[in-house]
N, C-alpha and C positions, 0 to 999 in steps of 0.2 A: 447290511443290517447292523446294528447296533446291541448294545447290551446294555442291564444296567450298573454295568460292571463299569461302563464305559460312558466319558461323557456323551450326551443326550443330542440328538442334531439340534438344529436353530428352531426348526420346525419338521411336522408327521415328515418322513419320504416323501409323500406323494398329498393329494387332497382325499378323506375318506377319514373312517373312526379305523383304529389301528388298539386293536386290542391286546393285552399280556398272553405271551405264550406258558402254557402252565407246565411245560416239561423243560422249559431252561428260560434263559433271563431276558429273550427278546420280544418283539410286537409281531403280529401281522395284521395285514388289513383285511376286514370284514365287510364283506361285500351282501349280506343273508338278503335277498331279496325279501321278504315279510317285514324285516325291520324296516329296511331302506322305506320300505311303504307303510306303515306305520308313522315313522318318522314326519313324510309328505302330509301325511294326515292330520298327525298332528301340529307340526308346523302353521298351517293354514287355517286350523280352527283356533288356536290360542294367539296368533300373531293376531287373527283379527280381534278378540275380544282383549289383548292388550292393548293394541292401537285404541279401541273404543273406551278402557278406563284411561289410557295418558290423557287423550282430548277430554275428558269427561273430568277429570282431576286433575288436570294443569300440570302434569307429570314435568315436562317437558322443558314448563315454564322457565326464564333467570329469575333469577333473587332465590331460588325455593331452597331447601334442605329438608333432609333426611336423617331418620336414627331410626338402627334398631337393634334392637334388645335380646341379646341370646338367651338371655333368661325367660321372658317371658313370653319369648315367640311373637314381637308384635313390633311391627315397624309404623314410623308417625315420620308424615309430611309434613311441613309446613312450608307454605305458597310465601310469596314476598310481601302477600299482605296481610301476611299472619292467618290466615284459616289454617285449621289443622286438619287432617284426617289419619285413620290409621287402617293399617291391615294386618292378619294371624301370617305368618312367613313359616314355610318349611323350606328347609336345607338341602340343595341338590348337592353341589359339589363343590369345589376348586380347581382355577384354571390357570396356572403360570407363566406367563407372556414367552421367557425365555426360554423354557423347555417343551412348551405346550404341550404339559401334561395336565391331566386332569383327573382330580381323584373324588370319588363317588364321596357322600357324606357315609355312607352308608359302612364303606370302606375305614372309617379312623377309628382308633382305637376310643376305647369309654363308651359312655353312655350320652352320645350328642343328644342332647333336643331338638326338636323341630325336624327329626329324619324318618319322618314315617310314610311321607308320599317318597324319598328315595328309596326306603326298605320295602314300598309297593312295587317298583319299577324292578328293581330285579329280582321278587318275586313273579312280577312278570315274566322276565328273564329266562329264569329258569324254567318255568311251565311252558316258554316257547319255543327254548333256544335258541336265545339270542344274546350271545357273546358279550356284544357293546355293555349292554345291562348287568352283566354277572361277572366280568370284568373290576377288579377293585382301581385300578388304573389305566388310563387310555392316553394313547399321544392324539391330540385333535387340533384345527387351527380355532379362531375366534369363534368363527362363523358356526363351527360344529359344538363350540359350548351352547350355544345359545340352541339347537336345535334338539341337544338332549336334554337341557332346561323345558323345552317347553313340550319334547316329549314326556317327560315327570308331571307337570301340571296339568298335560292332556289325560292320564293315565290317572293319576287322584282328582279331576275333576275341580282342578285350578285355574281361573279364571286368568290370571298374571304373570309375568314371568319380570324380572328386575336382577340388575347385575349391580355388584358395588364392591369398589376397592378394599380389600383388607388392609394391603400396605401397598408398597411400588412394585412388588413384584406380582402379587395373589389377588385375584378378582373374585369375589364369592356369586353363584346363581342362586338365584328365590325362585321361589315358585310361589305366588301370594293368593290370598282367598281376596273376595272383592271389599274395594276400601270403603270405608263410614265415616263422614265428616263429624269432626268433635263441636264443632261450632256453627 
């Protein structure tokens, strides 16, 4: 076990969400069976209606770009051949390649924008007791950002889930409402 007193492994111990222990500085892995299914559930309903707006919006597409807006909550596509569309974004977390931690939006200090479906998810949390959720920090691998991303957007009724580089180290999750073409 590690500390965070001490450098951080490469990655979790093991595969699993690995939640803050709250009586001294280390993790453990959380195994709550309710979540773990939960999780399955949600997974499979939001992975398919992301897969259904990428194909439907050229997500996927080369040439395309992306921007979006901390300010006004609203992220704009534009395809290679210039169509635009946009969508409302809320802010699940951050995920650190090299530590593989990942910190709740819900969890930073101020007054974020766009953190109201994460302040739902661990409001869920707490009414079910589930650790993962009420946890300000978690050690996870890739695959588990993306799966408490899209438990958020299953949980407020988010159709999308989108990941994007902050810098080289920090990867931000979305959770997106469904996108409207500008043009």
């Amino acid at each position: 076990m590690w500390s965070l007193k001490t450098k951080p492994p490469a990655k979790p111990p093991a595969d699993g969400f690995w939640v803050q222990r709250k009586q001294c500085d280390g993790y453990r892995r959380d195994n709550n069976p309710a979540f773990m299914d939960l999780v399955e559930t949600a997974c499979s309903a939001v992975n398919r209606t992301t897969r259904q707006i990428y194909t439907e919006f050229r997500i996927s597409e080369p040439g395309g770009s992306y921007h979006y807006d901390g300010d006004t909550g609203l992220m704009t596509f534009t395809l290679a051949d210039q169509r635009r569309y946009h969508a409302e974004f809320q802010r699940v977390g951050t995920w650190v390649r090299a530590t593989h931690s990942f910190m709740w939006t819900w969890a930073k200090s101020g007054d974020l924008a766009q953190s109201e479906a994460s302040r739902k998810a661990r409001a869920h949390g707490v009414d079910h007791d589930m650790a993962v959720l009420t946890s300000p920090m978690l050690l996870v691998n890739e695959s588990d950002s993306w799966h408490i991303c899209s438990l958020v957007a299953y949980l407020s009724e988010l159709p999308m889930i989108y990941r994007a580089p902050v810098n080289e180290r920090t990867t931000a999750y979305l959770a997106l409402e469904y996108p409207v073409w500008e043009n």
